[in-house]
VEXTI-480196 format. One record per residue (C-alpha): x, y, z; residue in three letters. Coordinates in Angstrom, 1 decimal. Layout:
BEGIN
<u->X	v->Y	w->Z	lonu->ALA>
...
This chain:
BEGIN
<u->47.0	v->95.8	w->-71.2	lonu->UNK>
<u->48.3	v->97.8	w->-68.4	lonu->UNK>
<u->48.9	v->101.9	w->-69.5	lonu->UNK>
<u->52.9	v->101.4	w->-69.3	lonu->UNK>
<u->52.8	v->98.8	w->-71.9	lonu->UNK>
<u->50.5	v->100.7	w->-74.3	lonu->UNK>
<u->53.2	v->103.2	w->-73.8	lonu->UNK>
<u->56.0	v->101.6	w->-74.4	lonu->UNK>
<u->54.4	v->100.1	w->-77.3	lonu->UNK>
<u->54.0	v->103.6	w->-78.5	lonu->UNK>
<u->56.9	v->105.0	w->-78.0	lonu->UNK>
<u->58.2	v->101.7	w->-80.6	lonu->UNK>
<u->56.3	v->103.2	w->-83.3	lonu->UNK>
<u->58.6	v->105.0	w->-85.5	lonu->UNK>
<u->57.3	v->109.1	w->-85.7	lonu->UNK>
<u->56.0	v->109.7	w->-89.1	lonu->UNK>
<u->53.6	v->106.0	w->-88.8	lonu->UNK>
<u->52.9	v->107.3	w->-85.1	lonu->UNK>
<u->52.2	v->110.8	w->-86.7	lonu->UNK>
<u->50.1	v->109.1	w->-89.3	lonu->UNK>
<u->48.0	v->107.6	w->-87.4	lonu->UNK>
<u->47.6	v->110.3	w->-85.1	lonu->UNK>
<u->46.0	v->112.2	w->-88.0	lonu->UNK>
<u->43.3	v->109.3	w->-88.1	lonu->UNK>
<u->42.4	v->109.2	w->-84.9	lonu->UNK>
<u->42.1	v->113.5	w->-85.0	lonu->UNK>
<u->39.9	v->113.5	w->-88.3	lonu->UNK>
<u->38.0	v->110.6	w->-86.1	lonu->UNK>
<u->37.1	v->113.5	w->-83.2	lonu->UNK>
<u->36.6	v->116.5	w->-86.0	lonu->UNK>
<u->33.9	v->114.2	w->-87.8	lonu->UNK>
<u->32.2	v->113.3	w->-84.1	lonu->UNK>
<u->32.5	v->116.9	w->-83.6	lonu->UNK>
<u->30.8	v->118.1	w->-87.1	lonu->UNK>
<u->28.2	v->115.7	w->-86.9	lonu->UNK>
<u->26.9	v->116.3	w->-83.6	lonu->UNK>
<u->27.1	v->120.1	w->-84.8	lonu->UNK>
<u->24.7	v->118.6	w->-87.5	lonu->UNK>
<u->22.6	v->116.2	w->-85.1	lonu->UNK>
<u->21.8	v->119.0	w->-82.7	lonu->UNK>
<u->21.0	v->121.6	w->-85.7	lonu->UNK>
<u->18.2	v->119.3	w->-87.4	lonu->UNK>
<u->16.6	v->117.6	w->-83.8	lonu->UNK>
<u->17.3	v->120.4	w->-81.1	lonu->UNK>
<u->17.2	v->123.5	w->-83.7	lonu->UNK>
<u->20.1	v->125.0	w->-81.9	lonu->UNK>
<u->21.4	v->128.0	w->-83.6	lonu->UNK>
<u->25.2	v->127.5	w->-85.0	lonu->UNK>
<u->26.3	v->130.7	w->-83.6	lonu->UNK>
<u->25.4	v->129.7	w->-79.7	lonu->UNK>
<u->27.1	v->126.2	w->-80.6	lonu->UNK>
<u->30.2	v->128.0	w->-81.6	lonu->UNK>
<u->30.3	v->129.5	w->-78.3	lonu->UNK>
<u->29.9	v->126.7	w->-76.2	lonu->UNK>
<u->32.8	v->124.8	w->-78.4	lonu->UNK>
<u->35.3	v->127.5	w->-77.7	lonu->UNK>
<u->33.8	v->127.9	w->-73.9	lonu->UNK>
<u->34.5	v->124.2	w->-73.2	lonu->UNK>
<u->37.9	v->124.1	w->-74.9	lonu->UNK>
<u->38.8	v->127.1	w->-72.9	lonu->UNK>
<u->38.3	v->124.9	w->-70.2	lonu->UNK>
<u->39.9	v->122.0	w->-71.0	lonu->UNK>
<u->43.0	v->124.4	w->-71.6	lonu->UNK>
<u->42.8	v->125.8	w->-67.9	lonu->UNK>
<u->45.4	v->123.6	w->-66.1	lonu->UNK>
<u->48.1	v->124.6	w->-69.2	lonu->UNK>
<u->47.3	v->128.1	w->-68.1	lonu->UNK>
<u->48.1	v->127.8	w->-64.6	lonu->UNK>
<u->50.8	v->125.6	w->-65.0	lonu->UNK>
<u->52.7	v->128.1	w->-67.6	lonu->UNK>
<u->51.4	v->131.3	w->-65.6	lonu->UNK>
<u->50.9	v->134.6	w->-66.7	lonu->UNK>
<u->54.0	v->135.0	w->-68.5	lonu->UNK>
<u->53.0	v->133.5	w->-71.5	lonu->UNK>
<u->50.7	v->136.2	w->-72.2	lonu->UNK>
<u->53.6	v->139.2	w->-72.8	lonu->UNK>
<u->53.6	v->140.8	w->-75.9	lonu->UNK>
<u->54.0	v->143.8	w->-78.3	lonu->UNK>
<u->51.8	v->142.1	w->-81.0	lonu->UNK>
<u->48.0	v->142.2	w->-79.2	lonu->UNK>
<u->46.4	v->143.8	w->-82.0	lonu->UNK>
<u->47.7	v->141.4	w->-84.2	lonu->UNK>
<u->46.5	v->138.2	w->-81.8	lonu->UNK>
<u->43.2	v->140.0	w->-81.2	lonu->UNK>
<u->42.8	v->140.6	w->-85.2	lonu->UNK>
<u->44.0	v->136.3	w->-85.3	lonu->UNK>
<u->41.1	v->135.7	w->-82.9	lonu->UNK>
<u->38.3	v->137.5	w->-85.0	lonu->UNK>
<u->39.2	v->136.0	w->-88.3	lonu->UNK>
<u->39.1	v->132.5	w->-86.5	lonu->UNK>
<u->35.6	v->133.9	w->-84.8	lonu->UNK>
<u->34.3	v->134.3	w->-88.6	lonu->UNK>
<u->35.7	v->130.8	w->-89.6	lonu->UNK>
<u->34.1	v->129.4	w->-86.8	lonu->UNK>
<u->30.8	v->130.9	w->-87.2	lonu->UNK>
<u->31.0	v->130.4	w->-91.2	lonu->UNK>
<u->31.6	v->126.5	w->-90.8	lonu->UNK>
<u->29.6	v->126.1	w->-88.2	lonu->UNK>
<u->26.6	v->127.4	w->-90.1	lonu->UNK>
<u->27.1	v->125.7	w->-92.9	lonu->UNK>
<u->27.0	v->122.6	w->-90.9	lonu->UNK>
<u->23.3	v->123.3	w->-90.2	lonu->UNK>
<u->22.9	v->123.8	w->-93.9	lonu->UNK>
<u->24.2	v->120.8	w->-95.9	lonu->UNK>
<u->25.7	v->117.0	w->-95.4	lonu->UNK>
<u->29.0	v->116.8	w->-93.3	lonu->UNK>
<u->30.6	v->115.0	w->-96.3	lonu->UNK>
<u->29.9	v->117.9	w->-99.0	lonu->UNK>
<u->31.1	v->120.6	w->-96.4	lonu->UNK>
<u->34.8	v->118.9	w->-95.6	lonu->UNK>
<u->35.3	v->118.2	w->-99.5	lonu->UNK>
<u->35.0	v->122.0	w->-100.5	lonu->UNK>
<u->37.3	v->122.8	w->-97.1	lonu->UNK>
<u->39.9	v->121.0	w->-98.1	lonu->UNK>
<u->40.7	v->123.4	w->-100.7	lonu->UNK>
<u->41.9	v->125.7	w->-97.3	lonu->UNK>
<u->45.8	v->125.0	w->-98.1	lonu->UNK>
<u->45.0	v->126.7	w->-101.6	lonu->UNK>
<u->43.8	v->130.0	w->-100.0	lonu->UNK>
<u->47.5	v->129.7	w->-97.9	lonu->UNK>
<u->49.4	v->129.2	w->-100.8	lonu->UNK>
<u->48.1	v->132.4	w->-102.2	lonu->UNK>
<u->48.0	v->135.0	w->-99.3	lonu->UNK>
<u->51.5	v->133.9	w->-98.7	lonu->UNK>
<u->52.2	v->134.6	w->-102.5	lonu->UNK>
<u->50.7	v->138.2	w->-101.8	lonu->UNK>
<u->51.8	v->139.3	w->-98.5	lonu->UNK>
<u->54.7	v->137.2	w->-97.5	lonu->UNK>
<u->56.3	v->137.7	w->-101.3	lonu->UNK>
<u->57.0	v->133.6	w->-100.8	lonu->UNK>
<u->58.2	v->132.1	w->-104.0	lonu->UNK>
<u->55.5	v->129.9	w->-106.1	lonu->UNK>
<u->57.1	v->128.1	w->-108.5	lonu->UNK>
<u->55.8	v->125.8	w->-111.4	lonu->UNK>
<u->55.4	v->122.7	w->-108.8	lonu->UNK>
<u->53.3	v->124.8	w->-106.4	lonu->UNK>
<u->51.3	v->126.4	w->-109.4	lonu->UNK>
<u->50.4	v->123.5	w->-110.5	lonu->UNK>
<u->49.2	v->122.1	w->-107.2	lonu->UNK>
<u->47.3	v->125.0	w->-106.8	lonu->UNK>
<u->45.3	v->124.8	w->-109.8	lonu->UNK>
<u->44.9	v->120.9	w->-109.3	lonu->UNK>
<u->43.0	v->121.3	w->-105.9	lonu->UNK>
<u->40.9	v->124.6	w->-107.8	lonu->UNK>
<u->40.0	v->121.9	w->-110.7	lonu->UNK>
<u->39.1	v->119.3	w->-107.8	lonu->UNK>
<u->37.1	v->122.3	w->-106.2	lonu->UNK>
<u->35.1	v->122.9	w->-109.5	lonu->UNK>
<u->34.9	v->119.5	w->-109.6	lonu->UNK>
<u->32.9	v->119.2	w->-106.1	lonu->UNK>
<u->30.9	v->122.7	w->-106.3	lonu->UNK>
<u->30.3	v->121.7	w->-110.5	lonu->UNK>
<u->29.2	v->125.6	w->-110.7	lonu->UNK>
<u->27.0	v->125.4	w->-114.3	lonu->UNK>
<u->25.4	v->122.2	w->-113.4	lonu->UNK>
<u->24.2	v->122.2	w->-109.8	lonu->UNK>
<u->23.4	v->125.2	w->-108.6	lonu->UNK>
<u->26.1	v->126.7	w->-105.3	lonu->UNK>
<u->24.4	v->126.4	w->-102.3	lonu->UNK>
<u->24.9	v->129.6	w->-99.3	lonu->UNK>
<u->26.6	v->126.4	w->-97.2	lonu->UNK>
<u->29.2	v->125.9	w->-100.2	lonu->UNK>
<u->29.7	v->130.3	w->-100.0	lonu->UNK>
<u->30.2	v->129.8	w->-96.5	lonu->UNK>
<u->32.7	v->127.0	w->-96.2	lonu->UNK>
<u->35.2	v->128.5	w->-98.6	lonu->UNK>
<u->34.3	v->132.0	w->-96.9	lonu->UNK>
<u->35.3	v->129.7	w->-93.7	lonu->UNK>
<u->38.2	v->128.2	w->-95.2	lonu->UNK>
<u->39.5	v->132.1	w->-96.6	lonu->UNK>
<u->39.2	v->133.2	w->-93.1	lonu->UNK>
<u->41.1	v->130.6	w->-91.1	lonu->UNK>
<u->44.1	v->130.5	w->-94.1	lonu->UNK>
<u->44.4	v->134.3	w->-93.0	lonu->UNK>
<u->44.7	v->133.4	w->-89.4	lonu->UNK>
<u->47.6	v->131.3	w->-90.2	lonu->UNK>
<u->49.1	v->133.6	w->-92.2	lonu->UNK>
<u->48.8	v->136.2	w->-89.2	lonu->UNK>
<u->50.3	v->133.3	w->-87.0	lonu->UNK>
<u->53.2	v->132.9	w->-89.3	lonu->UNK>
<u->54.0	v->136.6	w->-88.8	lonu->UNK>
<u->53.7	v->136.3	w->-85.2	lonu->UNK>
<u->56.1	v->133.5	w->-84.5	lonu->UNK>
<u->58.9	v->136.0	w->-85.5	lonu->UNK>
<u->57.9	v->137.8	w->-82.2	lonu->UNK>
<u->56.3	v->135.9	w->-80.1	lonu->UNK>
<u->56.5	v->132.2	w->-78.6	lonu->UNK>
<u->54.0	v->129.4	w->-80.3	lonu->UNK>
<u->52.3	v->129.0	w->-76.6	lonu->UNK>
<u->51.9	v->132.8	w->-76.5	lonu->UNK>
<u->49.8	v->132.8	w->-80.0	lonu->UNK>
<u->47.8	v->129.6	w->-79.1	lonu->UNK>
<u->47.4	v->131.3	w->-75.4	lonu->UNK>
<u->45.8	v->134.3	w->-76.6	lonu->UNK>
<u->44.0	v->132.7	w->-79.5	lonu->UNK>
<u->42.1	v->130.4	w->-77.1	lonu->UNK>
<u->41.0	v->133.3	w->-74.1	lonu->UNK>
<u->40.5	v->135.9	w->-77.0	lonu->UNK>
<u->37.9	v->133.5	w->-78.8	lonu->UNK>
<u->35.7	v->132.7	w->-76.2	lonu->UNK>
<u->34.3	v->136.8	w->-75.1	lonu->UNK>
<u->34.3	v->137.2	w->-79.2	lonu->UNK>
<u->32.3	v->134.1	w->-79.8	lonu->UNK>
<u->29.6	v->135.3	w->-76.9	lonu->UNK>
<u->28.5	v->138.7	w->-79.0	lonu->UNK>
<u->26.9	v->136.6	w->-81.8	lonu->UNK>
<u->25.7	v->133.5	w->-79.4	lonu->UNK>
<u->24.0	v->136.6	w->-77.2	lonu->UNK>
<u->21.5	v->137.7	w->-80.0	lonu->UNK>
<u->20.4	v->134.1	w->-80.8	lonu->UNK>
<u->20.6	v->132.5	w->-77.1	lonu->UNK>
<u->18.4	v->130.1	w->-76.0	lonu->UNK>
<u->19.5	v->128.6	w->-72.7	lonu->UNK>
<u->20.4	v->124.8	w->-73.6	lonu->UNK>
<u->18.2	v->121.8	w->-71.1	lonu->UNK>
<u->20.9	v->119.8	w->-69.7	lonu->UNK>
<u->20.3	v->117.4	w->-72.7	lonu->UNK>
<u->21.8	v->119.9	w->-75.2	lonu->UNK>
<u->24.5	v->120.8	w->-72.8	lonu->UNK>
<u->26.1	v->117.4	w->-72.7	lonu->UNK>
<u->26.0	v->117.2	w->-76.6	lonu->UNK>
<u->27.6	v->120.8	w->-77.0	lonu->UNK>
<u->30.3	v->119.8	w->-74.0	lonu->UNK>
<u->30.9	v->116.3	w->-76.4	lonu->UNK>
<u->31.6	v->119.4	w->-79.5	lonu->UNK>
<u->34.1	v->121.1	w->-77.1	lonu->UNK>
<u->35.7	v->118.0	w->-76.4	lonu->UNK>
<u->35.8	v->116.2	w->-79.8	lonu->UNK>
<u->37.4	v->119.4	w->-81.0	lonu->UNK>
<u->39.8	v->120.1	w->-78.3	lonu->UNK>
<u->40.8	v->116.6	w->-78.6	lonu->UNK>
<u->41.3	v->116.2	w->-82.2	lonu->UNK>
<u->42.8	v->120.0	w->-82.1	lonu->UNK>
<u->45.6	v->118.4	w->-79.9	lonu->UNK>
<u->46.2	v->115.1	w->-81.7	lonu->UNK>
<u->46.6	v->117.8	w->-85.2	lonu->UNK>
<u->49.2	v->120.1	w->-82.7	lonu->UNK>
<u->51.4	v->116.2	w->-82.1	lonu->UNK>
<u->51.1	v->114.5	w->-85.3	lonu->UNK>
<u->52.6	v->117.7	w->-87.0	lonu->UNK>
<u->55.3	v->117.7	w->-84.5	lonu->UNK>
<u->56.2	v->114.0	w->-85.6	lonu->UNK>
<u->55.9	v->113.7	w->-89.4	lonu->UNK>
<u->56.5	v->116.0	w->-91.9	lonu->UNK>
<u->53.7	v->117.8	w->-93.9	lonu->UNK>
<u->53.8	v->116.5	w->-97.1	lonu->UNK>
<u->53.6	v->113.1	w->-95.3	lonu->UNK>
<u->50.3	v->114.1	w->-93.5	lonu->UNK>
<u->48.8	v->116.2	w->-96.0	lonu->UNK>
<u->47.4	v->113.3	w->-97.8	lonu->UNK>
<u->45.8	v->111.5	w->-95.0	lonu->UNK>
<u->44.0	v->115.0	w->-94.1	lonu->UNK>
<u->41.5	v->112.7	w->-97.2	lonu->UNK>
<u->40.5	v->110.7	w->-93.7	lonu->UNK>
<u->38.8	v->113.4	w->-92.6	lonu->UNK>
<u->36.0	v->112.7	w->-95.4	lonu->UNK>
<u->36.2	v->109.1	w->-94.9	lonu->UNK>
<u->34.9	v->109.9	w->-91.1	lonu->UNK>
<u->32.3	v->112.2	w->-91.6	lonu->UNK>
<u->30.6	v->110.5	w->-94.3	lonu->UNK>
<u->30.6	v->107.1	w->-92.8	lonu->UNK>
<u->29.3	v->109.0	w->-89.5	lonu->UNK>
<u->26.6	v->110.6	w->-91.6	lonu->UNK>
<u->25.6	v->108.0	w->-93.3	lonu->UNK>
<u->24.5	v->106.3	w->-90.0	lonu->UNK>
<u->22.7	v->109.1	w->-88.2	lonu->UNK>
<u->21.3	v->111.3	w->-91.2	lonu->UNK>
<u->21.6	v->108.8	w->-94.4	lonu->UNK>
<u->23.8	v->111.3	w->-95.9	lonu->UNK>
<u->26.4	v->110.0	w->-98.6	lonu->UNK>
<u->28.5	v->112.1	w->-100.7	lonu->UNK>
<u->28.0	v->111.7	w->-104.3	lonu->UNK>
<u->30.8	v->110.4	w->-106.9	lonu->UNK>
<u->31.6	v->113.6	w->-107.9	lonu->UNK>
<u->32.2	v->115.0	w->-104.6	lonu->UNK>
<u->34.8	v->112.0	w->-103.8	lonu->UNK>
<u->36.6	v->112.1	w->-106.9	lonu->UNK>
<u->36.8	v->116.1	w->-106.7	lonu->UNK>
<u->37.9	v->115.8	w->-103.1	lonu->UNK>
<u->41.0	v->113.4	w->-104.1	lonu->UNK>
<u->42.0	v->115.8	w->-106.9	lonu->UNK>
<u->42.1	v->118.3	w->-104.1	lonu->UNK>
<u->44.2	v->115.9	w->-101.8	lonu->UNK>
<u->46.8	v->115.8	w->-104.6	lonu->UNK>
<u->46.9	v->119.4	w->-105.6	lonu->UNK>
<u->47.2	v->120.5	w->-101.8	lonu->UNK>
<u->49.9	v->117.3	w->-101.1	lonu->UNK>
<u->52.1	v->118.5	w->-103.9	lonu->UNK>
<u->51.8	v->122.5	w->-102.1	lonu->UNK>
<u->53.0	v->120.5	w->-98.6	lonu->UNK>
<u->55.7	v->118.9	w->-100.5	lonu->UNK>
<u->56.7	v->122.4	w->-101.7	lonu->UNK>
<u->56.2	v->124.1	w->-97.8	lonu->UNK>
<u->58.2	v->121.5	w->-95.9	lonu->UNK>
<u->61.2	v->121.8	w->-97.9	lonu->UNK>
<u->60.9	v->125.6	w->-97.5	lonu->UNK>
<u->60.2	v->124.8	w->-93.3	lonu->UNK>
<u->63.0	v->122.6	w->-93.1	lonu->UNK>
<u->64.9	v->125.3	w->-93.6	lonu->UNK>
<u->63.7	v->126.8	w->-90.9	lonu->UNK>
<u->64.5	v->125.9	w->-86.7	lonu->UNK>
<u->60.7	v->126.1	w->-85.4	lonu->UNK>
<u->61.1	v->126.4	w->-81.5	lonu->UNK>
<u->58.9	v->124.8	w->-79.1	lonu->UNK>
<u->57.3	v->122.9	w->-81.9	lonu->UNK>
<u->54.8	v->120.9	w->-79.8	lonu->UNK>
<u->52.6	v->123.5	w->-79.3	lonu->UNK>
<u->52.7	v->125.1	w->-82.8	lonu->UNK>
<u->48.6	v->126.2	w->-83.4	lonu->UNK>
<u->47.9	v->124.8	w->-86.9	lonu->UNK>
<u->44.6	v->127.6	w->-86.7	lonu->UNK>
<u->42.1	v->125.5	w->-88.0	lonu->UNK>
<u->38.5	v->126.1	w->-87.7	lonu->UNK>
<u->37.2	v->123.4	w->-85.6	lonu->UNK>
């Protein structure tokens, strides 16, 4: 099958299926991506924080050619302190999940992070004074039930990787709160511009203090982590741009799917029944707060929407 084919066979797919499956193919890359994270912590003993850095140094350059093709323009703005204060918070996030990686099963870890939309919900609530009405309220405490469910604080004791995650998750949902604010001022490539050069000399601080210089073995495994990321990153940035979030927001559940089928092969790692059925509560709860956002977004005229930065962690 020649490229123009597979293209034009693309194009045929209606947007919200195409977006759809675009999620699937994303939460593919972010499970490669985690797992690896994992692989190289337990065989190479590669500390988190230098594999951080080398996931935001080869995204950087992957993101290069957009650079030089949009030019220096894109990087105008009043708001620095606010981008620079965006970049740290994803910094933590970054180094938070990343650890955590190294500290318990990839399954366990994206369960309790899909509680993130929860944490959104709420800063909005507090400093954006959005509206949370007895739909969203109720989503909200659905995905905190499905949460207690995973964690089951009382009866298994909450690991530092579980602290972590949701410190990971708190941090990133404050990113995109930061993000929302900014798209009153400046364009969606300008925040995802600065976002992506910021990161990298923030990331190095922490990597400097626990560097180990990587053989050329660990070097292709941590240039696969910027890649997977970057990849699935973009593939997040499109399927958003074609389908509506309360149509994605459930399929984010693929996500867990990947990376404990992945895990299961390389580290016999399978999340328990509790973790799965907690996990799907959360998918509800944070489906029904999607609902609630996209018919508060439509709204809304979002320019330039293909390169809106959903600030995940990854």
């Amino acid at each position: 099958m020649t490229f123009t084919v597979l293209k034009d066979r693309t194009v045929a797919i209606p947007a919200p299926v195409l977006g759809i499956l675009l999620i699937v193919i994303a939460s593919a890359f972010f499970a490669l991506m985690h797992n690896t994270i994992r692989f190289l912590s337990v065989t190479e003993d590669i500390h988190p924080f230098e594999m951080a850095f080398f996931r935001v140094a080869f995204g950087l350059i992957v993101f290069i050619p957009f650079f030089m093709r949009s030019g220096i323009g894109i990087l105008r703005t009043h708001k620095f302190s606010w981008h620079f204060g965006r970049a740290f918070l994803n910094a933590a996030s970054m180094l938070s999940w990343f650890t955590a990686l190294s500290l318990m099963p990839v399954g366990d870890a994206t369960a309790v992070s899909l509680i993130g939309p929860v944490f959104v919900a709420i800063l909005a609530m507090i400093f954006l004074g959005e509206h949370v009405g007895c739909m969203r309220w109720f989503g909200i405490v659905l995905a905190v039930i499905g949460g207690l469910v995973v964690v089951r604080p009382g009866f298994t004791e909450i690991s530092s990787g579980v602290w972590l995650v949701l410190f990971s998750a708190f941090a990133v949902s404050f990113s995109k709160l930061i993000a929302k604010i900014l798209t009153g001022h400046d364009s969606p490539t300008t925040i995802v511009a600065y976002m992506t050069l910021l990161m990298t000399p923030i990331m190095f601080v922490p990597a400097f203090f626990v560097w180990q210089t990587p053989t050329p073995y660990q070097l292709f495994f941590m240039a696969l982590i910027g890649i997977f990321g970057t990849v699935g990153h973009l593939l997040f940035v499109q399927a958003y741009k074609l389908a509506d979030m309360s149509l994605v927001e459930p399929v984010m559940f693929t996500r867990m799917v990947w990376a404990a089928l992945i895990s299961l092969v390389l580290f016999a790692e399978f999340p328990t029944p509790w973790t799965w059925a907690g996990a799907g509560v959360i998918v509800i709860g944070t489906t029904l707060l999607a609902r609630k956002e996209a018919r508060h977004e439509s709204r809304r005229v979002e320019p330039n929407a293909s390169t809106v930065d959903p600030g995940n962690a990854d």
